[in-house]
SENU-477522 format. One record per atom (N, C-alpha, C): x, y, z. Coordinates in steps of 0.05 Angstrom, whole numbers, plus 32768, in hexadecimal, padded with zeros to 4 digits. Layout:
XYZ/...
END
This chain:
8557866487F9/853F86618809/8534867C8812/854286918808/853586A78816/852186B2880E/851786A487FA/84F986A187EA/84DE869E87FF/84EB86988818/84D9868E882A/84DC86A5883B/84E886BB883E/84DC86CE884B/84D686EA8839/84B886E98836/84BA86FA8818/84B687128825/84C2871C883C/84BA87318845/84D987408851/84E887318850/8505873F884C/85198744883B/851587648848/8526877A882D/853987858833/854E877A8832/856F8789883B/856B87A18845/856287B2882C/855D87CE8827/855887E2884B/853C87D08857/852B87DC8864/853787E1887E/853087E88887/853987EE88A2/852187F888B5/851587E888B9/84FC87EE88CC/84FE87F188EB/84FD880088F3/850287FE890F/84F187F9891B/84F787E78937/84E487D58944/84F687D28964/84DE87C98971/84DD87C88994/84EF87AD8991/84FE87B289AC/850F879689B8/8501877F89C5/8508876D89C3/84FD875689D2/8518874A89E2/8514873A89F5/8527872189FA/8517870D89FD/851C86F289F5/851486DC8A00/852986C98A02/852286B98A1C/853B86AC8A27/852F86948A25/853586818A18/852486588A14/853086508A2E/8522864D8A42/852B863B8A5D/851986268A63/8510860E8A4D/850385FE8A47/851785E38A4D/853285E68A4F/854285CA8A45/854B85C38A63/855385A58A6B/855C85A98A81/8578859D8A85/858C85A68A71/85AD85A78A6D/85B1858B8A7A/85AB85798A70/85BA85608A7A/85D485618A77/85E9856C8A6F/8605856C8A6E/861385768A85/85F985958A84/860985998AA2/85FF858D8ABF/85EE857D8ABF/85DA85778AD5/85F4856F8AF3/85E585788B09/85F485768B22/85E0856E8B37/85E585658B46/85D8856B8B64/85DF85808B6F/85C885958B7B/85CC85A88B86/85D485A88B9F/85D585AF8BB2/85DE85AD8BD4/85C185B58BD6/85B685A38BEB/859A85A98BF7/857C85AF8BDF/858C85A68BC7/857485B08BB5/855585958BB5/856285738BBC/855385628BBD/855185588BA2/8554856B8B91/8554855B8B70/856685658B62/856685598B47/857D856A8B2F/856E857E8B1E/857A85988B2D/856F85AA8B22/857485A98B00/856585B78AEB/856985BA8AD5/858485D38AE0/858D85DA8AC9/85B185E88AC9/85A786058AC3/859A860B8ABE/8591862C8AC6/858886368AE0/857B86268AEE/856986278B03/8588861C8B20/859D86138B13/85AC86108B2C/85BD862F8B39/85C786268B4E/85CE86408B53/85ED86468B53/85F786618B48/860A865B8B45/8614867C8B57/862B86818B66/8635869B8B72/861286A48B7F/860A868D8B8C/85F0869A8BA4/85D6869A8B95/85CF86988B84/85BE869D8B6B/85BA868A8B56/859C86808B4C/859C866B8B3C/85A986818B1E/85AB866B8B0D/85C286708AF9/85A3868F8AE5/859686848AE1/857D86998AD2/857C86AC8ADC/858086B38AF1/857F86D58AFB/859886E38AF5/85AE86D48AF5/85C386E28AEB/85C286ED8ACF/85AF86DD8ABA/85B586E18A9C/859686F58A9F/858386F58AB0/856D87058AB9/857C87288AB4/858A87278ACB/859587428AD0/85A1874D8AC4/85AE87458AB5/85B887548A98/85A587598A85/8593874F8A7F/858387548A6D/856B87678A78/856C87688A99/855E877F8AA3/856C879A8AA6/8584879C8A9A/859287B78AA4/858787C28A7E/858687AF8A69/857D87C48A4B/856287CF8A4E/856687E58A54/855587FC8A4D/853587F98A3D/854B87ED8A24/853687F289FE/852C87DD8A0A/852B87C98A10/851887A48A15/84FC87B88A1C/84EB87AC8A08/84CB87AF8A03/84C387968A24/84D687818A1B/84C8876B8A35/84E087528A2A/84E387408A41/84F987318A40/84ED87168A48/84E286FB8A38/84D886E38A41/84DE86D58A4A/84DA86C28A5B/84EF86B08A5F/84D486978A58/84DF86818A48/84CE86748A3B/84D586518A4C/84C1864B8A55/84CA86358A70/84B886208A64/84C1860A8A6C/84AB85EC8A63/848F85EC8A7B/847A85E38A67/846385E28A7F/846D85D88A93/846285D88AAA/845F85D38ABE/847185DE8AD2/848585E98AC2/849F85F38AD1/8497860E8ADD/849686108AFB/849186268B0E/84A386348B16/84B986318B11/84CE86448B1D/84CF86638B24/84B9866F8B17/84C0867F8B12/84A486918B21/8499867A8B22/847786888B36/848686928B4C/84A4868D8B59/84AC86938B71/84C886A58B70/84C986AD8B57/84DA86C18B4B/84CF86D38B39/84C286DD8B41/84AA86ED8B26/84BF87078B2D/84BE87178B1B/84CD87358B1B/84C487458B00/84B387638B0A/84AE876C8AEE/84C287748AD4/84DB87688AD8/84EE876D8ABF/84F087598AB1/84DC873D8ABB/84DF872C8A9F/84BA87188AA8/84BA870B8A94/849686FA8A99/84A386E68A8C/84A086D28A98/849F86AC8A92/848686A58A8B/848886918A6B/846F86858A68/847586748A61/845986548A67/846F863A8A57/846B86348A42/8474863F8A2E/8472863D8A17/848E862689FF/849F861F8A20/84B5860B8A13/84AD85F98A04/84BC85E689F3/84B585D589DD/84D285C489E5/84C685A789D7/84D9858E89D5/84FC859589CF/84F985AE89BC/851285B289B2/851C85D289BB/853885DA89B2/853D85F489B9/852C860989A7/852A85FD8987/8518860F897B/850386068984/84F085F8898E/84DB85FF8995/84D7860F89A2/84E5860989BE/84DD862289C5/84E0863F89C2/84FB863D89B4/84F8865F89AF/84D88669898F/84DB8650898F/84B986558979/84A7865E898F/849D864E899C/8488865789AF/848C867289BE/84AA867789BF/84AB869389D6/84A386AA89B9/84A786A2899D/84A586BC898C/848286BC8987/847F86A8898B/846086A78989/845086B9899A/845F86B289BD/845286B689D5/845986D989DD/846D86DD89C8/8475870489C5/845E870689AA/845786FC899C/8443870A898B/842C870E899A/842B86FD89A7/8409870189BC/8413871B89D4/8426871D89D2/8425873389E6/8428874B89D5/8421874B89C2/8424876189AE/84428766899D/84578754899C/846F875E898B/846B8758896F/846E87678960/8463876A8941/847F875C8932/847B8751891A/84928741890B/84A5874E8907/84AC87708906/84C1877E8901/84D7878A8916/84C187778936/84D3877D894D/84EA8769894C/850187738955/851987638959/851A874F8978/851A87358974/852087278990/853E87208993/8541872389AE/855E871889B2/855E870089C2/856C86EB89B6/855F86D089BD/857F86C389D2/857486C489E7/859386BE89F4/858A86998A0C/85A386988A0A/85A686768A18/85A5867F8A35/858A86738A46/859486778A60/85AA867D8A70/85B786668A68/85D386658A74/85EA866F8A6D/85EB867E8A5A/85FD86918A59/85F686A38A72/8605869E8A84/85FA86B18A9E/860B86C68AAB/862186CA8A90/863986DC8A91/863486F78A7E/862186F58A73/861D87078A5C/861787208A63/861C87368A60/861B874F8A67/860E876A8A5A/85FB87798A6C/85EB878A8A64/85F787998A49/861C87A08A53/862587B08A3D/8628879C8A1F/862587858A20/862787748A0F/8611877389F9/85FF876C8A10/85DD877589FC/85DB878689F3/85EB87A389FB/85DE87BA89E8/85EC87C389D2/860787B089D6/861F87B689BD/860B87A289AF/85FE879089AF/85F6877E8990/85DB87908999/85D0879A899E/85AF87AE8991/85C387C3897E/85D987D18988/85E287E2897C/85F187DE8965/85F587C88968/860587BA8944/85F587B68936/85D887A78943/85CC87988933/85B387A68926/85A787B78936/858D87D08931/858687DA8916/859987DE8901/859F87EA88EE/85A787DC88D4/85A787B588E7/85B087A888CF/859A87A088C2/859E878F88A3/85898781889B/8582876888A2/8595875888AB/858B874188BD/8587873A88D3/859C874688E6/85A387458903/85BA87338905/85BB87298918/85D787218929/85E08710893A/85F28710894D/85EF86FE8962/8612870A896E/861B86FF8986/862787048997/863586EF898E/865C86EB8984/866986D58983/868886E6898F/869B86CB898E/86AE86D08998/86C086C08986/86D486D6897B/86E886CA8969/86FD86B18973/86FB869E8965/871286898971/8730868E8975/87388685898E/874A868D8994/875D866D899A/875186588998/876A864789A3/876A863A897E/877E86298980/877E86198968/877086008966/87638603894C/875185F08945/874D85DB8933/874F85BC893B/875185A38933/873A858D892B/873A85838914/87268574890F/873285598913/872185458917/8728852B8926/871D8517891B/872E84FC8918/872584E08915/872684CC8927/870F84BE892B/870E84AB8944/87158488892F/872A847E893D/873A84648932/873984528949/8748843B8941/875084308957/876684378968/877784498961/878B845F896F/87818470897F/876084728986/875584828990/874F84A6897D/874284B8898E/874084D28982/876184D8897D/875D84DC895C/877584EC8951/87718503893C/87888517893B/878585318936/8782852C8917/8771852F8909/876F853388E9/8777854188DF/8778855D88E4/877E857488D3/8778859088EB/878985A088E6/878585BE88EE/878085D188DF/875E85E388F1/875785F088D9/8764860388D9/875F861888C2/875D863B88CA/874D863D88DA/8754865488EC/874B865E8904/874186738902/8748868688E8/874386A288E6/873586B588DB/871B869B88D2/86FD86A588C9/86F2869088E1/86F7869488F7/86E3867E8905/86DC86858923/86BE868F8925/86BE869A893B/86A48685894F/86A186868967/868A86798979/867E8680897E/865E8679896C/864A86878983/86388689898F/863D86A48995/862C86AE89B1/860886B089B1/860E86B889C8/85EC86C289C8/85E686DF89D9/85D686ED89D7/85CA86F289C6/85C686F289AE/85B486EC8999/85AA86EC8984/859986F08975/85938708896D/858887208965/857B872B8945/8561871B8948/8558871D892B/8538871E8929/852887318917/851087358912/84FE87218919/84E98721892F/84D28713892E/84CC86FE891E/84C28714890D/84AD86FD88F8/84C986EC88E0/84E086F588D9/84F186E488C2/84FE86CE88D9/850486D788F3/851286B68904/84F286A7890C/84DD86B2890A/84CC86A08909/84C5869788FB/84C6869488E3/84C6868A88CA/84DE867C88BA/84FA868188CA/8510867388C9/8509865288C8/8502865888F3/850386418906/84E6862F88FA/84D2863488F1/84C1862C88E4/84CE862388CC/84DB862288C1/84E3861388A4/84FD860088AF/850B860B88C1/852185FE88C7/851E85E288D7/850D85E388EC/850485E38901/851F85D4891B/852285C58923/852885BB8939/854F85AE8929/855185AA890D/856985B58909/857285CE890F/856E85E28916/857585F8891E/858285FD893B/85A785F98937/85B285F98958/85B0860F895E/85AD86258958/85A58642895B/859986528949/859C86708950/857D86788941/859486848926/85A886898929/85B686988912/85B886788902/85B4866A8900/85BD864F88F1/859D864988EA/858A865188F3/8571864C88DC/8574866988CD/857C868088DA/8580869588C4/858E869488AD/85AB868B88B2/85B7867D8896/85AB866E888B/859B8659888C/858C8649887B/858186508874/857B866F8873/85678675885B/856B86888848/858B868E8851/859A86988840/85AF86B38836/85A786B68861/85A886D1886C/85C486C68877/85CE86E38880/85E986DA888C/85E286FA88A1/85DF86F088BB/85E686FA88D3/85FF870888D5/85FE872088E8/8614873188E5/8621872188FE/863B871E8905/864B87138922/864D8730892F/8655872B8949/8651874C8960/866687418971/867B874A897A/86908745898F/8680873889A5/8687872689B3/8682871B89CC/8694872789E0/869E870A89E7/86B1870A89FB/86B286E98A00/86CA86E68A15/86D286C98A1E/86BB86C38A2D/86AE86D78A3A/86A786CE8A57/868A86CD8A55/867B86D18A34/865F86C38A32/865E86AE8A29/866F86998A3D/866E86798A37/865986708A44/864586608A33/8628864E8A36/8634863A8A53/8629863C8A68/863286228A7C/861C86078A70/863785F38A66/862685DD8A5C/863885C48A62/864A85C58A78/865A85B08A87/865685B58AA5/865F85A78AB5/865B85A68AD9/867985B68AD9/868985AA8ACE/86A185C98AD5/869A85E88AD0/868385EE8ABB/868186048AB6/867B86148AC6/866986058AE0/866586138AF7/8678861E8B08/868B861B8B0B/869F86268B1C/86A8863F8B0F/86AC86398AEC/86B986588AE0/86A686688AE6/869286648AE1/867186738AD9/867386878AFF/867586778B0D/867786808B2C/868D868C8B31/86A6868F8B24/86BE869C8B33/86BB86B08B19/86B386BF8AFF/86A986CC8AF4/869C86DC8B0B/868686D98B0D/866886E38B21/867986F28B39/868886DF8B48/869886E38B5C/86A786FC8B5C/86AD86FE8B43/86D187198B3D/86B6872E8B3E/869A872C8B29/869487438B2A/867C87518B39/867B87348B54/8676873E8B67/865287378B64/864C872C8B52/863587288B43/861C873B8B54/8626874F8B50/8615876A8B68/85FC87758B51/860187708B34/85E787768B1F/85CD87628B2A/85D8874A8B30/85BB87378B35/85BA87438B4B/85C2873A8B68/85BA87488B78/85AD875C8B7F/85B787788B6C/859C878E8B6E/858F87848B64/858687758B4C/8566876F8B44/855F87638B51/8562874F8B5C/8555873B8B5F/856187378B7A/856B873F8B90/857087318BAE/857E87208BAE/857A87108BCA/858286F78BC9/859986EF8BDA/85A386DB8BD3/85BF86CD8BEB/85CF86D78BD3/85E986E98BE9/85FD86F18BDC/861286D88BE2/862686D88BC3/864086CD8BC8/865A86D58BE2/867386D08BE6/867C86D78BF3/868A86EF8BEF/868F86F58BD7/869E870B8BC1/868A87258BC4/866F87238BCC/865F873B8BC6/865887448BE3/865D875C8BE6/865087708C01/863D878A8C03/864087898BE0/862F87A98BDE/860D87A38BE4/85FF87B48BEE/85E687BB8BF6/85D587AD8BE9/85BD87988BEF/85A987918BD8/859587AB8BD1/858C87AD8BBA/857B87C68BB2/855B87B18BC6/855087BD8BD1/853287B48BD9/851E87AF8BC6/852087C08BB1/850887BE8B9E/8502879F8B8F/852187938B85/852A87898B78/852787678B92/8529876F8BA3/852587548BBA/850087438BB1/84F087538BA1/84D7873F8B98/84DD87278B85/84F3871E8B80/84FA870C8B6C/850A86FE8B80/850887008B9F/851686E48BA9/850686D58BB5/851486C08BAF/84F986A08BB7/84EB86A78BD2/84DA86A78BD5/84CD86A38BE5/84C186828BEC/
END
């Protein structure tokens, strides 16, 4: 299929401006909770986790890279959240769609209108990875900058792994795989404008991520070291790891950007500048 992007050439190496766009269009029914005093069920990005809704955490990391041309955060119409969290290190537009590739279609669309040309690289990350780290993002720009496809953030498997049959004995173990070509992944995910827009366009809404419409066309994504601790929160337990994470490191990065109610773990100084991104 790679007939379908007639404009990629191993060879080339074009250098191009960063993007991020973050799809915060979905509203995680898996992890859904009642908030304390929130009145409704928040969607699972927008809850709060260590003093802070869960998006400013994955915000602040992506405001400490330097190279980011501009960082989207791509929200379903009508969704305001953010008219009362505005901060000049990222711009919300609603450009979300029914599916996860939709929306990250509409956010590559809604970076062409702001001028990113097809040879800029976006880094396409899951809200809720809200553990992910500035030094993380710039190890996959730095892996990936120079490649011919780009990349993504995974983490090699580490427990042992079982395929399963459901009987009337209930779930039983079928077989154990190899473990030692088998890695999880992550996000960030880091690949040219115009060929993942032209992926997600051919692929469309089969696509569970953006490196899996890039294989389908015939490309194979480079993998970039993770870590354990850029786990997606997509269960109501996840919240507690996701918060005693935040907790150990004091989650003092959001805080300078962005203000706000500190956890009980954090005492260092809020930066003032960075206090225009709390709710008002």
């Amino acid at each position: 299929m790679t007939d379908l992007l007639p404009n990629h050439n191993p060879a080339r190496h074009v250098p191009g401006r960063f993007w991020a766009l973050l799809p915060c269009a979905g509203t995680g029914q898996r992890a859904l909770r009642v908030q304390p005093g929130a009145g409704a069920v928040l969607p699972k990005q927008y809850q709060r986790v260590a003093g802070q809704p869960m998006v400013l955490h994955t915000l602040a990391a992506f405001a400490g890279v330097a190279r980011l041309a501009g960082t989207l955060v791509a929200v379903a119409p009508g969704d305001d959240f953010f008219s009362s969290h505005a901060h000049p290190a990222f711009f919300a537009l609603p450009c979300g769609g029914a599916t996860r590739a939709d929306t990250v279609l509409g956010g590559l669309k809604a970076l062409q209108q702001r001028g990113a040309q097809d040879e800029d690289w976006v880094l396409v990350h899951d809200a809720a990875r809200c553990l992910v780290t500035t030094a993380q993002i710039d190890a996959l720009i730095d892996a990936c900058q120079g490649d011919s496809v780009g990349g993504l953030l995974a983490h090699k498997l580490a427990d042992t792994l079982k395929t399963a049959s459901d009987g009337p004995g209930g779930v039983r173990v079928a077989a154990t795989v190899d473990r030692s070509d088998k890695w999880l992944a992550q996000t960030p995910q880091m690949f040219r404008l115009g060929v993942l827009l032209r992926a997600l366009e051919q692929v469309g809404a089969a696509a569970t991520d953006e490196a899996s419409a890039i294989e389908a066309m015939g490309l194979r994504p480079r993998l970039v070291p993770g870590g354990a601790q850029n786990f997606k929160v997509t269960y109501p337990e996840d919240f507690a790891l996701a918060e005693a994470v935040l907790a150990q490191r004091l989650h003092g990065g959001t805080l300078d950007r962005f203000g706000g109610q500190r956890g009980l773990a954090a005492s260092e100084a809020i930066n003032p500048f960075f206090a225009r991104a709390t709710q008002r």
